[in-house]
GUDOLUM-650221 format. One line per field, with one value per atom (N, C-alpha, C): residue number from 1; residue in three letters; x, y, z. Coordinates in Angstrom, 2 decimals, m for minus. Layout:
N
i	[NUM,...] $
aa	[ALA,...] $
east	[X,...] $
north	[Y,...] $
up	[Z,...] $
***
This chain:
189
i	[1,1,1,2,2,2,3,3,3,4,4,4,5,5,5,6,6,6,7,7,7,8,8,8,9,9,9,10,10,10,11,11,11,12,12,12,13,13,13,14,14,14,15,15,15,16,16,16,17,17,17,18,18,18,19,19,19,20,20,20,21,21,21,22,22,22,23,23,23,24,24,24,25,25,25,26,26,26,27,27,27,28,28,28,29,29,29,30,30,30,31,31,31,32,32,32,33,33,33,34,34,34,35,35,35,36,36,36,37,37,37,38,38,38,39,39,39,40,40,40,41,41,41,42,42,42,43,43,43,44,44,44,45,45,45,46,46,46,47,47,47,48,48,48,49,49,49,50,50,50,51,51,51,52,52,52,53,53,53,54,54,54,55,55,55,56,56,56,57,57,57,58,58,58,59,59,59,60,60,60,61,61,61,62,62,62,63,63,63,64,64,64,65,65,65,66,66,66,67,67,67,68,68,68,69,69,69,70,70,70,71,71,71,72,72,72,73,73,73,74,74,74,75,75,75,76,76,76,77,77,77,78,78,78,79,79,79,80,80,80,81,81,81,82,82,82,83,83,83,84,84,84,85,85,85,86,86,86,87,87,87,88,88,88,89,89,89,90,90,90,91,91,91,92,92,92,93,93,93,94,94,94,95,95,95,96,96,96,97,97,97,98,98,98,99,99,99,100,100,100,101,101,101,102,102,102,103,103,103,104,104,104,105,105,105,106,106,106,107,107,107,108,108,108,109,109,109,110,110,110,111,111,111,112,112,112,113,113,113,114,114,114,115,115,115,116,116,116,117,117,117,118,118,118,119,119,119,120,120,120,121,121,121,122,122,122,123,123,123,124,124,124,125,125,125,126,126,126,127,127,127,128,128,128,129,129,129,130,130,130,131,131,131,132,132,132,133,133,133,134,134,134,135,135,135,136,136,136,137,137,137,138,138,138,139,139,139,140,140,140,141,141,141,142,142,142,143,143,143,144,144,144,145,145,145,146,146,146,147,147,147,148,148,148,149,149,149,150,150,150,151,151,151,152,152,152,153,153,153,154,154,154,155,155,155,156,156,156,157,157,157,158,158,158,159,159,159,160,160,160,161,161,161,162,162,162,163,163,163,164,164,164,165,165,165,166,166,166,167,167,167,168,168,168,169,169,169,170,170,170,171,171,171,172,172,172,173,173,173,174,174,174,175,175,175,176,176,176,177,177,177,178,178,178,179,179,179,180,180,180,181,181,181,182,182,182,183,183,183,184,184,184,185,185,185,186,186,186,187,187,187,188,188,188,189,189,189] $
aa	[UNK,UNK,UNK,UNK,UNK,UNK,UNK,UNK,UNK,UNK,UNK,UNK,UNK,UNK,UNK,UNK,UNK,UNK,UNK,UNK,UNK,UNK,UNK,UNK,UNK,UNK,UNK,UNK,UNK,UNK,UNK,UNK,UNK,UNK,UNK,UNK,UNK,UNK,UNK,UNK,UNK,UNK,UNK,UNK,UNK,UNK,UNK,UNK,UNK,UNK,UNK,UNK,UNK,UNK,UNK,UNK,UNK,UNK,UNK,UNK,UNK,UNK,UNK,UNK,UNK,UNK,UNK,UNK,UNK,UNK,UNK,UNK,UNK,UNK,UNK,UNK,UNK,UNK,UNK,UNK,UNK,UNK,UNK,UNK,UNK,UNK,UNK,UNK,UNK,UNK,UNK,UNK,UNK,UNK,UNK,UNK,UNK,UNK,UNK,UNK,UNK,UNK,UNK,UNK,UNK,UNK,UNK,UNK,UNK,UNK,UNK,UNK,UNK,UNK,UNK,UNK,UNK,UNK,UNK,UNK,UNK,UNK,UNK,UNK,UNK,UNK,UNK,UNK,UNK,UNK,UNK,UNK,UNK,UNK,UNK,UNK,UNK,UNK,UNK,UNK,UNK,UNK,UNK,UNK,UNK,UNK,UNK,UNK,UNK,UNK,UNK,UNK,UNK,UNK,UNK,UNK,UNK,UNK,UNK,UNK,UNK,UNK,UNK,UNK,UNK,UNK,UNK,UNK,UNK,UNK,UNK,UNK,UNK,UNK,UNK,UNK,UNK,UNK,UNK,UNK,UNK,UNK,UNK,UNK,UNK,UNK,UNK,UNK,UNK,UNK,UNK,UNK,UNK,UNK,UNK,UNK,UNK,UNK,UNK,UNK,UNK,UNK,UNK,UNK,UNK,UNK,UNK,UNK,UNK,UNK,UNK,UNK,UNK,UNK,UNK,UNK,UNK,UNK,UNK,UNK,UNK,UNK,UNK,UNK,UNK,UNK,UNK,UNK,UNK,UNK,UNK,UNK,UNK,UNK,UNK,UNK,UNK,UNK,UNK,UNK,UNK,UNK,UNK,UNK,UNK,UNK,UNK,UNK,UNK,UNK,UNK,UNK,UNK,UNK,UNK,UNK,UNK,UNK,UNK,UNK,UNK,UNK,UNK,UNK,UNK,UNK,UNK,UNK,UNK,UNK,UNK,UNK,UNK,UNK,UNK,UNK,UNK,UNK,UNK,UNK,UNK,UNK,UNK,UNK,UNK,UNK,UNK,UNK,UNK,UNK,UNK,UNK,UNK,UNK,UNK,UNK,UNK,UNK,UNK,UNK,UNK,UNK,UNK,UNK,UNK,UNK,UNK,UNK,UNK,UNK,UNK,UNK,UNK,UNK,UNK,UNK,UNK,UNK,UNK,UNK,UNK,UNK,UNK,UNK,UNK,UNK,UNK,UNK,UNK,UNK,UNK,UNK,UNK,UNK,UNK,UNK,UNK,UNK,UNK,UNK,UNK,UNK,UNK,UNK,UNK,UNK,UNK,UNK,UNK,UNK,UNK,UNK,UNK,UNK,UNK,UNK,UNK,UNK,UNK,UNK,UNK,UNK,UNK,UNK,UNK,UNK,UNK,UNK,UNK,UNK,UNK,UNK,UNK,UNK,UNK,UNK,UNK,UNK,UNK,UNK,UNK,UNK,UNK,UNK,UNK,UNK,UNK,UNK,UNK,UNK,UNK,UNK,UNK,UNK,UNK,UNK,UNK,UNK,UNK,UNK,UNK,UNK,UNK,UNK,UNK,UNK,UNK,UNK,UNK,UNK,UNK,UNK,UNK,UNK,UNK,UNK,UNK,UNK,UNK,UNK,UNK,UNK,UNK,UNK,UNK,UNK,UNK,UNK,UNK,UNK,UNK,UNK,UNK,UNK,UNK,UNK,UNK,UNK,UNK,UNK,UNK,UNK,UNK,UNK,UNK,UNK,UNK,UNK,UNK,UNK,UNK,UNK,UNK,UNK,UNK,UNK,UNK,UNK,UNK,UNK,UNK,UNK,UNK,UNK,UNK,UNK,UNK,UNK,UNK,UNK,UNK,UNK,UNK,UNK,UNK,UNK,UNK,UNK,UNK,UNK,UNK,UNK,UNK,UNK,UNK,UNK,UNK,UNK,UNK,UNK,UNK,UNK,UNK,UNK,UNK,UNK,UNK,UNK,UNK,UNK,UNK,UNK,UNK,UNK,UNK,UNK,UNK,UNK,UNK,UNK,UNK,UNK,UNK,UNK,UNK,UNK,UNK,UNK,UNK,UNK,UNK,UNK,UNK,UNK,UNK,UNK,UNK,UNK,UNK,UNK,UNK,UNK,UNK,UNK,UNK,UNK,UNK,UNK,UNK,UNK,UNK,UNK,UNK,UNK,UNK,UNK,UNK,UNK,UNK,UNK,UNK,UNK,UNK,UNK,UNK,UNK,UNK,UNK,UNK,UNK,UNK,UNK,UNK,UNK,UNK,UNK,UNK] $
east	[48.16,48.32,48.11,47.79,47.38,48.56,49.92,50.84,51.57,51.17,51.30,52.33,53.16,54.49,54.22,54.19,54.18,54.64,54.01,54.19,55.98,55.91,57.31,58.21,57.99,59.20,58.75,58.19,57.77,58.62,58.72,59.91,61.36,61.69,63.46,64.35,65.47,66.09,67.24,67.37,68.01,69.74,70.44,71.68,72.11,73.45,73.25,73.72,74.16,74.24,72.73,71.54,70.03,69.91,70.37,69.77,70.23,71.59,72.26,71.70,71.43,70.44,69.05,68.44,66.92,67.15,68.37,68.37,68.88,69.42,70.28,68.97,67.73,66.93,65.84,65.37,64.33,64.54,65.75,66.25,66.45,67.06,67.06,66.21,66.16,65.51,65.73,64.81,64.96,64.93,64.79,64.50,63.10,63.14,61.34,61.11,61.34,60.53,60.01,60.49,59.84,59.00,58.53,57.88,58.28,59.23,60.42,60.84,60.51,60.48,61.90,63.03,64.15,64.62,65.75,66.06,66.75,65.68,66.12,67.33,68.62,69.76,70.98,70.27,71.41,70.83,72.17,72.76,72.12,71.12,70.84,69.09,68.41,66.76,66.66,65.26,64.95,63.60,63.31,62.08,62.21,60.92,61.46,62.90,62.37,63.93,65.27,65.80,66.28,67.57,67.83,69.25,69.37,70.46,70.94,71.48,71.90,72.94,74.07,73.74,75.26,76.36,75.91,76.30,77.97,78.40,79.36,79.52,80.86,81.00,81.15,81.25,81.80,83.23,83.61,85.24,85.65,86.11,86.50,87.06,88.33,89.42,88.53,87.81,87.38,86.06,85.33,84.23,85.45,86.27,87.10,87.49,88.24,88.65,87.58,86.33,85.39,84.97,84.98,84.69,85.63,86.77,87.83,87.86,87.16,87.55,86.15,84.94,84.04,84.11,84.99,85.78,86.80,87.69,88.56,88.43,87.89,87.20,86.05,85.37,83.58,83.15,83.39,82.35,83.38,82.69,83.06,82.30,82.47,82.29,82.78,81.68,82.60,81.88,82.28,81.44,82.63,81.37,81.73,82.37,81.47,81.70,83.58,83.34,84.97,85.58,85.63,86.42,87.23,86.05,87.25,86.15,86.80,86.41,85.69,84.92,84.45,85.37,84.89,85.90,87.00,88.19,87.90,87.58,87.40,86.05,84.50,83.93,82.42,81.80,80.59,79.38,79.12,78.65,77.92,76.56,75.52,74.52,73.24,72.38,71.55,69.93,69.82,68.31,67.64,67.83,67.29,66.56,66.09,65.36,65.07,64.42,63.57,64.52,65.73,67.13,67.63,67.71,68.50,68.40,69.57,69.61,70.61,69.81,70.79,70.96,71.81,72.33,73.04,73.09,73.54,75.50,75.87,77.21,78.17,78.03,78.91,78.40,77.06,76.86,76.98,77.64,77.87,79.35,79.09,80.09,80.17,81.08,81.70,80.28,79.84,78.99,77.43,76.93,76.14,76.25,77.46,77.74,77.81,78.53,78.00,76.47,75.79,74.31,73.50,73.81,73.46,73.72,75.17,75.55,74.66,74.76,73.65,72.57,71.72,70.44,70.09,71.40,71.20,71.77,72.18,73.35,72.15,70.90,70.40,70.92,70.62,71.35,72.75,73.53,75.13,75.66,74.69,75.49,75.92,74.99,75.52,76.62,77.44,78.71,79.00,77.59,77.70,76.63,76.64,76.28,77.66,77.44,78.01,77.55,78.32,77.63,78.46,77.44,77.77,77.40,78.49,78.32,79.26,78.65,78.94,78.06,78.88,78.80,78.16,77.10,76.20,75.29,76.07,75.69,75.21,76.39,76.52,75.53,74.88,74.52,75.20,74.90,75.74,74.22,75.33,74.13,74.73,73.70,73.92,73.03,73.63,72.93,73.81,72.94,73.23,73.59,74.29,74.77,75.30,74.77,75.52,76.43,77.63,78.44,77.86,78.28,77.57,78.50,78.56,80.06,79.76,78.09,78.22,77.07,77.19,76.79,75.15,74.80,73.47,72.49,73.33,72.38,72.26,73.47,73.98,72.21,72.34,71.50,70.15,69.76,68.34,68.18,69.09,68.47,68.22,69.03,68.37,67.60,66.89,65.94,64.69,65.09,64.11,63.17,64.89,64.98,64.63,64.24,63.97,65.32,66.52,67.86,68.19,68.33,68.94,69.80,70.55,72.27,72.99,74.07,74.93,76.10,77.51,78.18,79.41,80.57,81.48,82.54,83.31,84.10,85.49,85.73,86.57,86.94,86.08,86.20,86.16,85.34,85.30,84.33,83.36,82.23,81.20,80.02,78.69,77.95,77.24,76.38,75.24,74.42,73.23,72.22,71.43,70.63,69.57,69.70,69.08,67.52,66.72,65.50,64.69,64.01,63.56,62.18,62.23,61.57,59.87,59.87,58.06,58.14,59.06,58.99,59.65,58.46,59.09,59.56,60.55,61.24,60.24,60.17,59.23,60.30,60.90,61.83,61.53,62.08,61.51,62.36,63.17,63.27,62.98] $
north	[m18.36,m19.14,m20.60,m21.48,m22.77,m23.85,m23.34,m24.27,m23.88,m23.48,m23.01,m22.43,m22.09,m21.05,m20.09,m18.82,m17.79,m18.19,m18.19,m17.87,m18.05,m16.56,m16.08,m17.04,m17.87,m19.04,m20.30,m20.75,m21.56,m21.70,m20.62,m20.59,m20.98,m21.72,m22.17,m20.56,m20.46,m19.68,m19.87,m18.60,m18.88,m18.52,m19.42,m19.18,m18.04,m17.24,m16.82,m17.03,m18.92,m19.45,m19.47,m20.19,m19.82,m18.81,m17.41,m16.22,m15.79,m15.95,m16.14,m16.54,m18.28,m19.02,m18.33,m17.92,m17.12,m16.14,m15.35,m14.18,m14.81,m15.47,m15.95,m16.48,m17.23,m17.62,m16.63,m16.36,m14.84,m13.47,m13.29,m11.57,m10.89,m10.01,m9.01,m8.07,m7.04,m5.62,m5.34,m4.91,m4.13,m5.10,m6.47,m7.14,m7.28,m7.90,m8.15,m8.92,m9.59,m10.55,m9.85,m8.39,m7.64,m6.36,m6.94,m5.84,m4.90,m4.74,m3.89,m4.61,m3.05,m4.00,m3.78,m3.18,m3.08,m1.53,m1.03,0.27,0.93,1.15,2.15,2.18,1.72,2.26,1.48,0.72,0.49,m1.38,m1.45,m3.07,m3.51,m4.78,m4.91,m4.89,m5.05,m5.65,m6.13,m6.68,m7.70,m7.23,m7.82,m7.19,m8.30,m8.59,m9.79,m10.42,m11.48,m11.93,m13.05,m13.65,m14.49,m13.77,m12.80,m12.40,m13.20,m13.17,m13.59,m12.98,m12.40,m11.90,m12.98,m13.71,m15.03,m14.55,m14.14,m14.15,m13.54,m12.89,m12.06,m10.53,m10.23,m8.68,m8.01,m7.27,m6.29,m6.62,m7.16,m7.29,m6.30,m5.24,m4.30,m4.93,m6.13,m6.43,m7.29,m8.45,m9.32,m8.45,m7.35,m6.70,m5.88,m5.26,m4.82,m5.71,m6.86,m7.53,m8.41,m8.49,m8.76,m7.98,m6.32,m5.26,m4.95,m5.11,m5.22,m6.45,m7.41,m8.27,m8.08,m7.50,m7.61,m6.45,m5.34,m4.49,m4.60,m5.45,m5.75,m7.21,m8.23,m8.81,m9.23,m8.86,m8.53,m9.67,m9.90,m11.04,m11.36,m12.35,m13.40,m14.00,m15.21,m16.32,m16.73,m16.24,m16.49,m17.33,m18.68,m19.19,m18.31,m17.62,m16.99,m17.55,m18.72,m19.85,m19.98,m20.95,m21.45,m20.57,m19.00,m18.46,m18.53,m18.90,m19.36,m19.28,m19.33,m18.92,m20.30,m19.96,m21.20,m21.69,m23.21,m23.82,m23.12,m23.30,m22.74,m23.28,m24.08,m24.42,m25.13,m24.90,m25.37,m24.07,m23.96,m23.02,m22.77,m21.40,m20.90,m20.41,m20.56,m20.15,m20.48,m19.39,m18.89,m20.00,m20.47,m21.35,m20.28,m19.04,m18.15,m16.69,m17.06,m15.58,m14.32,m14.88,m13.66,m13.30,m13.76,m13.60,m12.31,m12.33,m11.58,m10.06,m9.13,m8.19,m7.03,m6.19,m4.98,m4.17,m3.28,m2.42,m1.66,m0.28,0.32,0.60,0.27,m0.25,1.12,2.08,3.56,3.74,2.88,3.32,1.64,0.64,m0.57,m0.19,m0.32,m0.29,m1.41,m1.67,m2.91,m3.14,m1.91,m2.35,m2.81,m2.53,m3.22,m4.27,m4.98,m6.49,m7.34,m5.81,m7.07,m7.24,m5.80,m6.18,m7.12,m7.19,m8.42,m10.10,m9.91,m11.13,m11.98,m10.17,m10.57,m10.95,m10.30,m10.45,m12.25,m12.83,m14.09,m15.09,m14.67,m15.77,m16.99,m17.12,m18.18,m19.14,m18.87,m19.57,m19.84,m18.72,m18.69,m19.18,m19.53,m20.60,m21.92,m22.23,m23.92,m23.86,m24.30,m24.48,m24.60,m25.32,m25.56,m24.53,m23.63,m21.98,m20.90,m20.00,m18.90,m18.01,m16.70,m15.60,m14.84,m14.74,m14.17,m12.31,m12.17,m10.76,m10.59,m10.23,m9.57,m8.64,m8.19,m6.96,m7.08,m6.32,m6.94,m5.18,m4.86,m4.06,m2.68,m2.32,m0.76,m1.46,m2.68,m2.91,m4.10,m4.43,m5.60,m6.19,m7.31,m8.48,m9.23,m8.94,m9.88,m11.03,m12.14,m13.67,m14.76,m15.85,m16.59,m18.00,m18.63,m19.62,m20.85,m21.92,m22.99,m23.43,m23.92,m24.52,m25.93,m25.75,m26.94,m26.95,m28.31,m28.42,m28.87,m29.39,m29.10,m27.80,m27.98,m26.26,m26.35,m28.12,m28.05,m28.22,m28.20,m28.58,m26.85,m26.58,m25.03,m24.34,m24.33,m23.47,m24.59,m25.58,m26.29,m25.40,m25.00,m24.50,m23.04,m22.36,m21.24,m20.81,m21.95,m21.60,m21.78,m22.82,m23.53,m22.08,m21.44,m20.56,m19.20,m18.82,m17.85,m16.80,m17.23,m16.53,m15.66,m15.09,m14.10,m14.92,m14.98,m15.52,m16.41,m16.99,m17.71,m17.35,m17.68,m17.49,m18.92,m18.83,m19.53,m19.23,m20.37,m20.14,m19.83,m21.13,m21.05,m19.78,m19.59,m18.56,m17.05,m16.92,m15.95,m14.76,m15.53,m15.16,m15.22,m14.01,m14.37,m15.32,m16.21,m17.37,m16.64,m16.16,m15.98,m17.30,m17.63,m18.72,m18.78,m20.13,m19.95,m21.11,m20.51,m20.19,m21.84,m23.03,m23.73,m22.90,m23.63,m22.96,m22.81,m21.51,m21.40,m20.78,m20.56,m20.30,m19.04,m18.06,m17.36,m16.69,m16.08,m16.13,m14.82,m14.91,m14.14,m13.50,m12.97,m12.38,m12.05,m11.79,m11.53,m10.04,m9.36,m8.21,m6.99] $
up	[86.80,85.59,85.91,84.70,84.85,84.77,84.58,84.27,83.06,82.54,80.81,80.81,80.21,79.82,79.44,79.23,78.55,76.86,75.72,74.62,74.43,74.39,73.81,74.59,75.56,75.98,75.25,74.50,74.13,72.41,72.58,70.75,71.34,69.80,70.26,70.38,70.35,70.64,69.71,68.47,67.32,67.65,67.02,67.04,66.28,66.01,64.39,63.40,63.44,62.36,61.79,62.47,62.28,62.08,62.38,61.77,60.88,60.48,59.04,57.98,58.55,57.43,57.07,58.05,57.51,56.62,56.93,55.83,54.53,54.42,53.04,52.15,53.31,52.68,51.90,53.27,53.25,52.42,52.73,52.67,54.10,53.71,55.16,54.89,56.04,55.68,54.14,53.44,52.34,51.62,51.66,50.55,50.02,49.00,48.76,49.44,50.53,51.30,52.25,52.52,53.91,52.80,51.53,50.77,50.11,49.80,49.22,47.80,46.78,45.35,45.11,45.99,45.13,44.91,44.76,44.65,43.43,42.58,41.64,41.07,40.79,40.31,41.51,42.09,43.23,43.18,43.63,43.97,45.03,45.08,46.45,46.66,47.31,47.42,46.59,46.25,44.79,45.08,43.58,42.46,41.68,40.70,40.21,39.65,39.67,39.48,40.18,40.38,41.28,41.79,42.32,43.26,44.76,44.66,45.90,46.33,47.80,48.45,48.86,48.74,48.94,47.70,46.41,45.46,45.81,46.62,47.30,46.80,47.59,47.63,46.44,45.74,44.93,44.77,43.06,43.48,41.80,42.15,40.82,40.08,40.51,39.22,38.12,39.04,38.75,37.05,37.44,36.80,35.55,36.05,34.84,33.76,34.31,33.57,32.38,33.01,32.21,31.41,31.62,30.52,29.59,30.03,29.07,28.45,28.24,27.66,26.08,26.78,26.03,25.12,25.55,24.63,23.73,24.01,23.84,22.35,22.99,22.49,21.54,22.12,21.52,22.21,23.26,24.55,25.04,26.44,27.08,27.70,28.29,29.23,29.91,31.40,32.85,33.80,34.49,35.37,36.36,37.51,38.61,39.86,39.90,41.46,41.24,39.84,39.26,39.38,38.68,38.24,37.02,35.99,35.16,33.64,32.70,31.55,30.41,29.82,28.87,28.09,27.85,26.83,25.85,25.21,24.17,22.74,22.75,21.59,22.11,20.72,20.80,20.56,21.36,21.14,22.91,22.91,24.26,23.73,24.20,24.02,25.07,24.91,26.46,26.19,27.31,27.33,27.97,28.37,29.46,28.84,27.67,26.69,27.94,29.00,29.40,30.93,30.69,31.87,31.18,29.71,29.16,29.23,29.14,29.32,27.98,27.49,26.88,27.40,26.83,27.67,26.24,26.19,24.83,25.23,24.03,24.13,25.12,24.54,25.68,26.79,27.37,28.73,29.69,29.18,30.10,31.16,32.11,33.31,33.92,34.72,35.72,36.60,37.01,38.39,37.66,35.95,35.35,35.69,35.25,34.93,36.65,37.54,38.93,39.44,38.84,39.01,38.31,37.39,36.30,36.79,37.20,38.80,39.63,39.97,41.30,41.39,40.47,39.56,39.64,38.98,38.68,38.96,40.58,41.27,41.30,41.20,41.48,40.34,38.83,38.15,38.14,38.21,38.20,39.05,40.06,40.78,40.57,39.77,39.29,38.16,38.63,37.67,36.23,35.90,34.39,33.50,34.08,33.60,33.36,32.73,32.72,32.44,33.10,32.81,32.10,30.57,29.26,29.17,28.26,27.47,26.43,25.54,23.50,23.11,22.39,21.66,20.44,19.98,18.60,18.41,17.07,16.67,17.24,18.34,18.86,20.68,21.06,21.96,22.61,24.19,24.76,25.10,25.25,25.76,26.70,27.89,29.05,28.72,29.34,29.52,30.29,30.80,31.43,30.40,30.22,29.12,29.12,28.54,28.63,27.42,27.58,26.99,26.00,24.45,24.27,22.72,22.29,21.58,19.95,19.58,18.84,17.96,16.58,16.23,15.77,15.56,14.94,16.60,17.62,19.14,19.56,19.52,20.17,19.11,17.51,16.89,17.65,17.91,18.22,19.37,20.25,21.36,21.52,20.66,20.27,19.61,19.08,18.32,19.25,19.81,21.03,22.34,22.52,23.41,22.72,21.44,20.84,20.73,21.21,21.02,19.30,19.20,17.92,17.79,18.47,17.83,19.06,18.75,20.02,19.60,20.22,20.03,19.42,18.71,18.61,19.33,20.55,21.04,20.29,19.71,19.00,17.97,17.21,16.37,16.96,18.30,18.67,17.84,17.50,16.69,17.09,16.93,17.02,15.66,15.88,14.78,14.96,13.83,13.39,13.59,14.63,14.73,12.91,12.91,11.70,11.73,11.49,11.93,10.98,11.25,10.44,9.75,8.13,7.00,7.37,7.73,7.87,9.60,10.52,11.67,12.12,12.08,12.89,13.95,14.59,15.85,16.58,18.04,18.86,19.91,20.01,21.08,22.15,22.89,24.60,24.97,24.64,24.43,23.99] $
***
């Protein structure tokens, strides 16, 4: 040899805080970054869409208590990071049309709503999101949502966002977005 190093000594040598960081970034095995669109019915690889695995573990109380509430209730609003529930007044409503998700009302379960999570820890991570679900006419609706206080901005942006409806905190009501004269709405569902 001429002096040269062999290759493979010539790379740094990863800690596994560094190999931590690559996967959080990348994916691990089985994610779509190693070609893998995702598994059928199960929590976990990605396919389109923004999931994260940072998003954390599986926590039952935390997923019950949210299905019982949207039963119980007819919605809620949860920022995940916080832990903690939307205002209670103003308006929630989704800038995210093509985030959104149904689901027919007798077949939503806990582990929907953590896949739905997970799905969208990229958004749900920033604090001033939440992750929404209500009940509207025998179906649920998942979405990602911002808080917004008054009712003629809350309806501008759903109209903006092509949204059906938003919600009232206060009242604990779904609002019929109401549509300006001559325009009509294009859905993404």
């Amino acid at each position: 040899m001429t002096g040269k190093k062999p290759m493979a000594d010539s790379f740094p040598t990863l800690t596994r805080n560094d190999l931590d960081r690559v996967i959080r970034v990348c994916g691990g095995a089985g994610s779509g970054n190693f070609g893998h669109k995702g598994r059928p019915g199960q929590v976990g690889g990605s396919g389109p869409g923004g999931g994260d695995a940072t998003a954390g573990p599986y926590d039952p109380e935390t997923y019950s208590s949210l299905l019982a509430l949207l039963k119980e209730k007819g919605g809620f609003s949860f920022q995940p990071v916080l832990e903690k529930h939307a205002p209670p007044d103003g308006y929630i409503v989704s800038p995210y049309s093509k985030r959104s998700k149904r689901i027919p009302e007798g077949e939503i379960t806990e582990r929907d709503l953590y896949a739905y999570y997970v799905k969208n820890y990229d958004l749900l991570q920033d604090e001033d999101k939440y992750f929404g679900g209500w009940l509207s006419e025998g179906e649920v609706f998942l979405d990602v949502s911002i808080p917004i206080t008054s009712l003629e901005e809350a309806n501008a942006i759903a109209v903006q966002h092509n949204q059906r409806a938003f919600w009232d905190l206060k009242n604990n009501v779904e609002i019929q977005t109401v549509w300006p004269k001559g325009q009509t709405p294009v859905f993404h569902d």
